[in-house]
N, C-alpha and C positions, 0 to 999 in steps of 0.2 A: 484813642490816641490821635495828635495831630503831629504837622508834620515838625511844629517847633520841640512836639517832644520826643522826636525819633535820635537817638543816640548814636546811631550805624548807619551804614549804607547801604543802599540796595544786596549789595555785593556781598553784605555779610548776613543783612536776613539769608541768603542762600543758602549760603555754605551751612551756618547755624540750622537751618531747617531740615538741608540734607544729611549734618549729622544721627539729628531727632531720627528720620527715617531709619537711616543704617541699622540704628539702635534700635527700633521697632518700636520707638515711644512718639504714635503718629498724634496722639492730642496735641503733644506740645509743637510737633512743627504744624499741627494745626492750628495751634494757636498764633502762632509768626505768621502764614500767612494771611490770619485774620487781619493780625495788624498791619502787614504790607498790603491788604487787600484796602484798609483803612487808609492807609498811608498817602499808598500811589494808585487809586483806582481805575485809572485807565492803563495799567502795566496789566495784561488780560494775562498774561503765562501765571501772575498769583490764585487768580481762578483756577488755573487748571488744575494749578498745584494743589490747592485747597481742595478740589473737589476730591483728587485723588487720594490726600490722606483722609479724608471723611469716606472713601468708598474701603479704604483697608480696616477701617474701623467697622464696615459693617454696614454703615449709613448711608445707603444708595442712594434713596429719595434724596438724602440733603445733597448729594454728590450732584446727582444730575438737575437738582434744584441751580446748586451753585453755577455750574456750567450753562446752562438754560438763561439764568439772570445776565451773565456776560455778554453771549453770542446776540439776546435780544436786541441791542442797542446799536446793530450797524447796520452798515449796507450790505446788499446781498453777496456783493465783492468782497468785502472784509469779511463775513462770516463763513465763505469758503476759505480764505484764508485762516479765519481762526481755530477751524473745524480741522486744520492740515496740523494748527499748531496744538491743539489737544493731543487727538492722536498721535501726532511724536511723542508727546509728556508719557503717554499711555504705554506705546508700544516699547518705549525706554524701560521702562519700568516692568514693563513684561518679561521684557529678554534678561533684565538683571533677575526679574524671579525665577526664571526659566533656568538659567546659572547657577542659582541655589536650589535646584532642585523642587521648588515653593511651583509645583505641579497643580495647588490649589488655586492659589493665590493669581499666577498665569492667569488659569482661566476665568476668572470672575472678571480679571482687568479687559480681557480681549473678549468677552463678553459684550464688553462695556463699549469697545470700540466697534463692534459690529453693530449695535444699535446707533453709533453717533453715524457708522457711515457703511452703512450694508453691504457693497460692494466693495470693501477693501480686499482685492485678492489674497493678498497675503494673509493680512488678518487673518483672513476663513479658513486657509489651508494652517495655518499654525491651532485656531480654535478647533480644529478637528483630528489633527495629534495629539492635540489634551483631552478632546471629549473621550478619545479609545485609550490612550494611555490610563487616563483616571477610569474608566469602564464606569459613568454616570449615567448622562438621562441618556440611551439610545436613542431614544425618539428622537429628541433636538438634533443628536448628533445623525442622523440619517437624514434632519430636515436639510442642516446647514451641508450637509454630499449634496444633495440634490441643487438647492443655490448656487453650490460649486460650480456644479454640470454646467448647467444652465448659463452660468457666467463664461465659462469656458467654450462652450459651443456659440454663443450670439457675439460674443465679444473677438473673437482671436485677437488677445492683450497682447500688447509689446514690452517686453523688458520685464517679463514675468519672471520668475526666482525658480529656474528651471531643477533645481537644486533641491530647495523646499517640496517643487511641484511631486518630486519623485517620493520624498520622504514621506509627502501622504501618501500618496498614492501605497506605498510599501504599508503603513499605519493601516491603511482601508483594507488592503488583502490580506492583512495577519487580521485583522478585528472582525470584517464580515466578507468573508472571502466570495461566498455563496449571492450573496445579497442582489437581485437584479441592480441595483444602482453601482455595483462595482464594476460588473460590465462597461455600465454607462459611460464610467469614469475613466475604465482604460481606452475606452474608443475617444472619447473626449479628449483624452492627453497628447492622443498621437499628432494633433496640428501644429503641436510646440517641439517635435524632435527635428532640428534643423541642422544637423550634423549628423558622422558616423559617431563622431564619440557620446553624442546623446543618445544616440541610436542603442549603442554596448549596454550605456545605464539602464535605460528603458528594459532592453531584455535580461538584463542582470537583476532585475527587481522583480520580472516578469516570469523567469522559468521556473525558478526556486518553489514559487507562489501554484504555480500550475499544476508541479508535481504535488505538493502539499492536496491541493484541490482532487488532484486525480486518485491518488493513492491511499491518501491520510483521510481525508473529507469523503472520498468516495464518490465523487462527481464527475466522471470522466467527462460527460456531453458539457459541463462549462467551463471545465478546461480546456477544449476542443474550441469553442468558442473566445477565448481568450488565445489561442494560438492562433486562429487565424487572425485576429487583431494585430497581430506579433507578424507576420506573415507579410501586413502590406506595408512594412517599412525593408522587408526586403522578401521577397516571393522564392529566393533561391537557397534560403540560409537552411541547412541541413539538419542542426542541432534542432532548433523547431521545429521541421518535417518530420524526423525522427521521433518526437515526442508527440507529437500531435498523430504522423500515424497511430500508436497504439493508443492513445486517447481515444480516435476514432473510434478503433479496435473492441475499445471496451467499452464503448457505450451504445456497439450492436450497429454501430455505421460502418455497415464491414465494406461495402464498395469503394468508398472513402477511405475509409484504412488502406484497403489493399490499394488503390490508387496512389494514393501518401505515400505508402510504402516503396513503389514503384517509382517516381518521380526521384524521391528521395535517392534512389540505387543508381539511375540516372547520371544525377550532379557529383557523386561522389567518385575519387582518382585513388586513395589509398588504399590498399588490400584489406586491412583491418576494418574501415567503413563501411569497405565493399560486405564484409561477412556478416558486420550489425546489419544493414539494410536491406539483405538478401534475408535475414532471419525474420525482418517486419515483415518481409511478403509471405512467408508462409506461413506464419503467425496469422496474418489476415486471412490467407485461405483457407487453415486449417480453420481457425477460428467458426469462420463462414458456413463450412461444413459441407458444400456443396460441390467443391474445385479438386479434385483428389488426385485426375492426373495432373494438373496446372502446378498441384501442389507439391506430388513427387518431383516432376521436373526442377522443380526449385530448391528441391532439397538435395538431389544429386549433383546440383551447380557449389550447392553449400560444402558439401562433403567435398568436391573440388577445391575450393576457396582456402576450406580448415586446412587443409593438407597442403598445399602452399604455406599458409601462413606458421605451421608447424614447423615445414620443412627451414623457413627464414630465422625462426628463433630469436624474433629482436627480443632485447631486453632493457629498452627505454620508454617504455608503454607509461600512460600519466595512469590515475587509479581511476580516470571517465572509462579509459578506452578497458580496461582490465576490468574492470565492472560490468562492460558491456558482453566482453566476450566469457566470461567466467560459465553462462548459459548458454552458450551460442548452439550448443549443438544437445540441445532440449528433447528436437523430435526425431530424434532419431528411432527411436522406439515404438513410436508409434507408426512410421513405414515398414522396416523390417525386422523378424525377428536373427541375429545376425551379430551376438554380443561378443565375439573372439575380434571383427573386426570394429565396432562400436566402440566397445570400451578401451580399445586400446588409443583409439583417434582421444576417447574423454581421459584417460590418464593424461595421455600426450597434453591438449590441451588445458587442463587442469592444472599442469604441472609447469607449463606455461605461463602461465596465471600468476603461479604462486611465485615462481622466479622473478614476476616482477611489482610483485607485492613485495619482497622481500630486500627489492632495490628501495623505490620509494616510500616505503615503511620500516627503514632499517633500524631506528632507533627504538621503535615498539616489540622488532620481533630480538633486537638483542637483549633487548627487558627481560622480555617473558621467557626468553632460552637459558639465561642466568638464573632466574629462576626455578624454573624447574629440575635445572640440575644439581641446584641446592638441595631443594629439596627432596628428589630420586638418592644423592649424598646420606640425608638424615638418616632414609629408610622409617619413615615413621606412620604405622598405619591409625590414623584418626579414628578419635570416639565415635565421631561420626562423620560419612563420605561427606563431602561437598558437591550435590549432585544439580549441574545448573543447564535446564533448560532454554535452547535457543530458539524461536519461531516465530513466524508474522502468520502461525496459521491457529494456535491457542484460542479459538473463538467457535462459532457456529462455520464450520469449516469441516470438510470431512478429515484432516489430520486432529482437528480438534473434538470431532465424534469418538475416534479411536483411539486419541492417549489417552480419553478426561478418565481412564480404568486404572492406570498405571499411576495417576498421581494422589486417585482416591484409595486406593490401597496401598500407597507406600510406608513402608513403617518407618515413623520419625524416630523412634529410640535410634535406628543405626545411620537415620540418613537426613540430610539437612539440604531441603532442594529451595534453587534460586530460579526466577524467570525471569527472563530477558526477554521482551515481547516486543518484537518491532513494528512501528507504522500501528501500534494499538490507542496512541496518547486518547484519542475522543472516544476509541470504542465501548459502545456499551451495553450492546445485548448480553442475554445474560448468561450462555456458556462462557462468556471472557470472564465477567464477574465471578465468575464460579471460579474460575482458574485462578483467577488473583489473589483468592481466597485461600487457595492451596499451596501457595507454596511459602517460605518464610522470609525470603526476602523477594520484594519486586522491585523491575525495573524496567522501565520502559522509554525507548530512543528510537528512530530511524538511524544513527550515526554512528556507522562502525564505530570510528576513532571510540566515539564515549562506549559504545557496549564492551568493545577491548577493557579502554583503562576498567569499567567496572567491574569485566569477569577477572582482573588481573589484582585489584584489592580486595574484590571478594574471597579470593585465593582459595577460586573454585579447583576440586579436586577432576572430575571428571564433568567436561560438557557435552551435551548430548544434543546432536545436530538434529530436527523435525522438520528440515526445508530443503538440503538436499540443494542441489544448481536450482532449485525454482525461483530463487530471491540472492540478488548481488552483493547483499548488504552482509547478512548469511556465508557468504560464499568468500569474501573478503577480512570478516571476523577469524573464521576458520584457516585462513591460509595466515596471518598471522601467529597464528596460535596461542591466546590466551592461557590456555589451560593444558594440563601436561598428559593430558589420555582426554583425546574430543572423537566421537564415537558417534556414524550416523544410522538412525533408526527410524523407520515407517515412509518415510518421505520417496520420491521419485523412484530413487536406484540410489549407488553410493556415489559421491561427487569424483574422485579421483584425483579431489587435491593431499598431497604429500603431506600435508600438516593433518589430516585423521588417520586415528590409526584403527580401527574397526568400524564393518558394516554388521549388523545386527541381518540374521539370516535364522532359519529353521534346516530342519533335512530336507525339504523338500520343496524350496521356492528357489534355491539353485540346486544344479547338480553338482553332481561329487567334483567334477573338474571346474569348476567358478573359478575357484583362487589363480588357477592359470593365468585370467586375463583380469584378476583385480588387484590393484595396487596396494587397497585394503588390504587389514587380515579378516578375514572374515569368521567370525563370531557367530557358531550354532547355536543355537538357544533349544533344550530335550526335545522337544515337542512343534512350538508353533512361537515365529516372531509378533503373532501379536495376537490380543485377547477381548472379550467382549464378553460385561455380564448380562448384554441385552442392548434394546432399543428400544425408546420408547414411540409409541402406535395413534396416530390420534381414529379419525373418523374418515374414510373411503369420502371421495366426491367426486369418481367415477364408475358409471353404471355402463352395461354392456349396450341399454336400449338407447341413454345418449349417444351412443359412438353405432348404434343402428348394426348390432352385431346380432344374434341369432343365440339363443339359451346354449343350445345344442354347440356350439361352435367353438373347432379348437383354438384359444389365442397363446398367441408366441407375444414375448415383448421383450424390447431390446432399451435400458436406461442409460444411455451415456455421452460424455461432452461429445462435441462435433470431432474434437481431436482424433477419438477412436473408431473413427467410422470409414475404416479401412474398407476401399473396393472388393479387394478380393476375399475379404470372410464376408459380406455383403452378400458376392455371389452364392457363397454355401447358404448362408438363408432364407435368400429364394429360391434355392434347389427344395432346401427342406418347405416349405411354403406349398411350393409346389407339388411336391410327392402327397401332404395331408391334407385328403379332402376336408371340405368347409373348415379350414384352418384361415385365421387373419393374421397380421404382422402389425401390432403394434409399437410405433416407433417415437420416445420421448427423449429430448435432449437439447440442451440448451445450442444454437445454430439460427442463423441468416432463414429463414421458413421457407422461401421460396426456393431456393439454392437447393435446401437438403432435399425438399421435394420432388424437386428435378432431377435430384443426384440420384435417389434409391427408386425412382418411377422407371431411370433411362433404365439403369442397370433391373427393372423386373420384366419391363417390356424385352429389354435382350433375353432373360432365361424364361419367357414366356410365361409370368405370372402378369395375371390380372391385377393393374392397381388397384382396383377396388376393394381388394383385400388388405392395400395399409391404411394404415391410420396413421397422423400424425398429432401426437395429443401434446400439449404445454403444459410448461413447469409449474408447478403449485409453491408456493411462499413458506410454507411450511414443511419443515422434512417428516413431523410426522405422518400429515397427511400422504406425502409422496410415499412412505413405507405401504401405511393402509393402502393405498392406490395399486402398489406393487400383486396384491391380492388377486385384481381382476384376471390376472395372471395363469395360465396351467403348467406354461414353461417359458422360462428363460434361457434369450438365446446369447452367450456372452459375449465381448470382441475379442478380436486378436490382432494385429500382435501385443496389442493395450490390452490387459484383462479390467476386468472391474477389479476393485478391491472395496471400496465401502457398498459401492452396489449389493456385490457379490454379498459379502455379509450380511445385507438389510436381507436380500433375496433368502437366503438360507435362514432368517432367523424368522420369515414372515412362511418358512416351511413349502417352500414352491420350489419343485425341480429346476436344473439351472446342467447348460452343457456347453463348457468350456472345450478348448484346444489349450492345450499344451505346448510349451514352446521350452527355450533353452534358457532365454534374459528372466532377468527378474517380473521384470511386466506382464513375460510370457506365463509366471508361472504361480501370480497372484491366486488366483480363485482355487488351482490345484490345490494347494497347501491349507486352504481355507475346509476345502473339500473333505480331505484327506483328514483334516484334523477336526471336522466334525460327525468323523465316520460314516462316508457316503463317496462313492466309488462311479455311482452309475450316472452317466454323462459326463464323465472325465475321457477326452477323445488327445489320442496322440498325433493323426495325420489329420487332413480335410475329408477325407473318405470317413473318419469314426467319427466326426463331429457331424458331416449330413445325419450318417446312419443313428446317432443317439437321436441326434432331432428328430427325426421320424420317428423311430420308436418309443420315444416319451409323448409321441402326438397323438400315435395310434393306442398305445398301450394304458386304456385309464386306471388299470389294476398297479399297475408299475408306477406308474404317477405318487397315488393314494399308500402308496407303498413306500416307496418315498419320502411324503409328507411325514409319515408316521415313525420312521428313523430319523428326520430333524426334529420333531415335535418332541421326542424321547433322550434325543440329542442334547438338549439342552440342559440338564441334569448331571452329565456325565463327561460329553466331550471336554478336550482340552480349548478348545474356540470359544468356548462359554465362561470356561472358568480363570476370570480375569484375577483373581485372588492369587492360581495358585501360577499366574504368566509373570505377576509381578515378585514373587518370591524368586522366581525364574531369574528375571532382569535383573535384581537386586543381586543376586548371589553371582553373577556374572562381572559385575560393578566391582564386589570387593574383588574378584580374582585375578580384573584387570589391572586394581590398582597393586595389588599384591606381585604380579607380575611386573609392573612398573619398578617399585623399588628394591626388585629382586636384578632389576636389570636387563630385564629379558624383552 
């Protein structure tokens, strides 16, 4: 075509070509530009145009052919120019796709543009939204992070899209949260936050991501490192200290932790803060395992604090700060044994809690209360119960060693069980997979609000709590109360919030006077709260001649977190330690190494034992190796006022004498009832005086020992501890009585 036989005007090849587009018929407006490119060939935006519908066609080479042939023919001045005017046609074209959702299409265009001009910031940070949105080449898209950085750190751009900046950024930490280049990219951003209100953005894309990293991903040390990133756009902000303490915490940087923790207690003015912050410090010490007066100290400051904040009663708490304190008062149990005044401060608090859950949640808890008294109304006992378990501990977990009996035995003709499994979305070892398997609906969230609405359309009949105060999220579902009889079982102790109405108990892990100071009803189960058809054993990879111990030699060993490694049952060990000639003290448990060493070396040099009689052995990867390992074993010495419980169990079912104290709390009276209920008596101690004297005597006595061994070894046949068959018939028949009681009214 020439120009005498052009019929239109520039003006209207446009429009006409940009219909063609609209309509996705790009031959024909590529055919218009052919002729406009014929027409007026020094009007270069026809190139562009043209190239563009030949690249939606498919036809790259000709695409970047056409553009190629254009830009050849000037000066190096106008080809920068011309190079600006592509890229608009391009980037145009991108964001209208980007509007349509055309997430493919996007990225081939900005593609395109990052090869015309490699350093377009923008471009990159928009091309690497679409490369994780579409989850295509990783590769590329990790190349084009790294180009980011890089551009980011040499250049500090002016009038960058601080806006966009964040939106990758956010894209990068949900896609490869982990990735050393994400690091890279958060320390890289922070030269462009030039305000407080960019500052907000910055940590409001940044905490969210941290806790996902810490909790969900299980990375605590690079979320740690991402806090302190966080840290130097303001060094005093609480809410990152806060988190980044137990960050520390949990990636075994306990000096750090407890330092965080301290600092943090510091800057803080409100009582409520005051109580989280106080909780991080002994959380760190405890943790540590070393610190036990530093740690008590801090805990008597807290039981101060609680009882203040008790005595205040606000009831305008947001659901951060009532989340925080729903645990606050965790360790209590593990300083003293002392449950008439304990539990009464966790009712207290609990109930606190819940009153202002029930402010700022008031539309979810009048749902679910409507409800159920509809349905308590109907009085109608279902074909089968609705039995929905709640837990972030369903996994390779010692709560998930001791349910996995109950849910492989339950009979589905009467019962139709849900699981709600929080903070599990990635997990995937394979006691979780197991469990998923088990039940017939799953569900999996971190967010209350969604595990509410779901235990509320599941129209779960009873939910059954396995987290106890350990987890907020747990702790916040339940004081709503989804479900119209929620019932807690195996987990810490009972929570004390007013929204459950049973704690699952035996005769003998409280006594007859419990209910005094529980808010629960408490709920005996014949026999024993909980059951076990075994454990499975791999292969010892601990010898007496690595640890330079002697054939002849009696060993004691003690298995448990730092949490329970109470001073003063400590001292009864080295009493006993020291009454049994050539006796050792083996001592394993997760803790700070240096710390614990120091802690249990001071405290044998005061009761005049030689250290050279402990050992301090590390944790093995595998539980069942750690069973097998338990073997090396002639007696185990337990804690108090913490007992063991899964310890306790492995210890007894690996047939090795074991000598407890006694005590009143629940914690107190773990292994008793374990004991009791695998018929074995000897080494059950009610003062500190019968727990030295068992230990001695089980040291010196190797007939009593072998005596021993051979009533758990006969044990498992018979007792009620072994027969998880007949615990769950138990649980089950308790279920319907509950509910039968419900719509009885009672």
């Amino acid at each position: 075509m020439n120009t005498k036989s052009s019929l239109i005007t520039c003006q209207q090849w446009q429009q006409q070509a940009e219909q063609y587009l609209l309509q996705g018929d790009y031959s024909q407006a590529a055919r218009l530009y052919e002729l406009a490119v014929d027409a007026k060939p020094d009007i270069k935006s026809y190139y562009w145009h043209l190239g563009l519908m030949l690249l939606l066609q498919g036809q790259q080479v000709e695409a970047q052919t056409t553009w190629f042939m254009a830009l050849m023919e000037g000066e190096p001045e106008e080809v920068e120019l011309w190079n600006a005017e592509l890229v608009e046609v391009l980037s145009t074209e991108a964001q209208r796709r980007k509007e349509l959702a055309d997430y493919a299409t996007t990225q081939i265009i900005r593609q395109q543009i990052k090869e015309i001009c490699p350093t377009n910031i923008s471009n990159l940070l928009h091309l690497i939204i679409l490369t994780n949105k579409l989850e295509t080449d990783a590769e590329e898209g990790l190349s084009t992070l790294l180009e980011v950085i890089e551009i980011l750190r040499e250049e500090e751009l002016s009038g960058i899209d601080f806006e966009l900046l964040m939106q990758m950024l956010q894209s990068v930490l949900d896609s490869v949260p982990l990735h050393p280049y994400t690091q890279e990219l958060v320390e890289a951003c922070l030269v462009y936050i030039q305000n407080n209100s960019q500052a907000l953005t910055f940590l409001g894309v940044m905490l969210p991501a941290m806790i996902n990293i810490a909790y969900i991903q299980l990375q605590p040390a690079i979320a740690a490192r991402l806090g302190e990133f966080c840290l130097r756009l303001d060094a005093k902000n609480t809410e990152i200290l806060r988190h980044l303490a137990t960050f520390y915490q949990n990636a075994g940087e306990h000096d750090k932790g407890i330092g965080t923790g301290k600092f943090c207690y510091s800057l803080v003015k409100e009582l409520i803060d005051k109580v989280w912050a106080n909780q991080l410090i002994i959380r760190g010490l405890m943790n540590a395992g070393g610190y036990w007066e530093e740690a008590r100290s801090f805990f008597l400051q807290h039981e101060s604090l609680l009882r203040s904040l008790i005595e205040q009663q606000p009831t305008n708490l947001c659901s951060v700060k009532v989340s925080q304190l729903f645990n606050s008062y965790f360790f209590a149990p593990y300083f003293r044994d002392n449950p008439r005044t304990d539990r009464l401060i966790q009712n207290q608090l609990a109930k606190l809690c819940q009153a202002n859950t029930e402010v700022y949640a008031q539309g979810d808890v009048e749902k679910c209360r409507q409800r159920h008294q509809q349905r308590q109304q109907l009085g109608v006992v279902p074909k089968k119960l609705k039995i929905g378990y709640l837990s972030y501990c369903l996994k390779g977990h010692s709560v998930g060693w001791l349910s996995r009996w109950l849910f492989q035995h339950h009979d589905r003709d009467r019962f139709e069980l849900y699981g709600y499994f929080i903070n599990n979305q990635k997990t995937s070892e394979p006691l979780h997979k197991w469990f998923l398997a088990q039940v017939d609906q799953v569900h999996k969230s971190s967010n209350s609000d969604e595990i509410v609405e779901q235990i509320y359309k599941d129209e779960i009949d009873i939910l059954v709590d396995l987290d106890s105060i350990t987890l907020d999220v747990t702790c916040e579902v339940l004081a709503i109360k989804p479900a119209p009889i929620q019932v807690t079982w195996l987990a810490w102790d009972a929570t004390g919030i007013p929204g459950v109405d049973y704690f699952i108990a035996d005769p003998y892990v409280l006594p007859n006077k419990a209910q005094e100071y529980y808010s629960e009803k408490i709920w005996r189960l014949p026999q024993t709260y909980i059951a076990v058809d075994g454990f499975e054993v791999g292969v010892p990879n601990l010898r007496r001649d690595q640890l330079n111990i002697p054939n002849d030699a009696i060993i004691y060993l003690s298995a448990q977190k730092s949490y329970k490694r109470n001073a003063d049952t400590v001292r009864l060990q080295m009493r006993i330690i020291k009454e049994v000639p050539n006796s050792y003290f083996l001592i394993k448990g997760t803790a700070e190494e240096e710390s614990l060493k120091n802690f249990f070396n001071q405290i044998a040099e005061e009761e005049g034992v030689d250290c050279s009689k402990l050992r301090f052995i590390p944790d093995v990867p595998s539980e069942s190796v750690h069973r097998a390992n338990l073997g090396i074993a002639d007696v185990v010495l337990d804690t108090y006022p913490y007992n063991g419980a899964t310890t306790t169990l492995e210890t007894l079912w690996m047939c090795i004498p074991l000598v407890t104290r006694v005590g009143e709390q629940f914690a107190a009276r773990n292994s008793y009832t374990m004991m009791m209920n695998a018929g074995i008596t000897e080494g059950i101690a009610w003062t500190d005086e019968e727990y030295i004297e068992w230990g001695v005597r089980l040291g010196k006595d190797e007939a009593l020992r072998q005596q021993i061994a051979w009533k758990l070894k006969a044990s498992r046949q018979t007792a009620p501890l072994w027969n998880a068959k007949q615990f769950t018939r138990e649980m089950e028949k308790a279920y319907e009585q509950m509910w039968q009681r419900y719509i009885d009214g009672r």
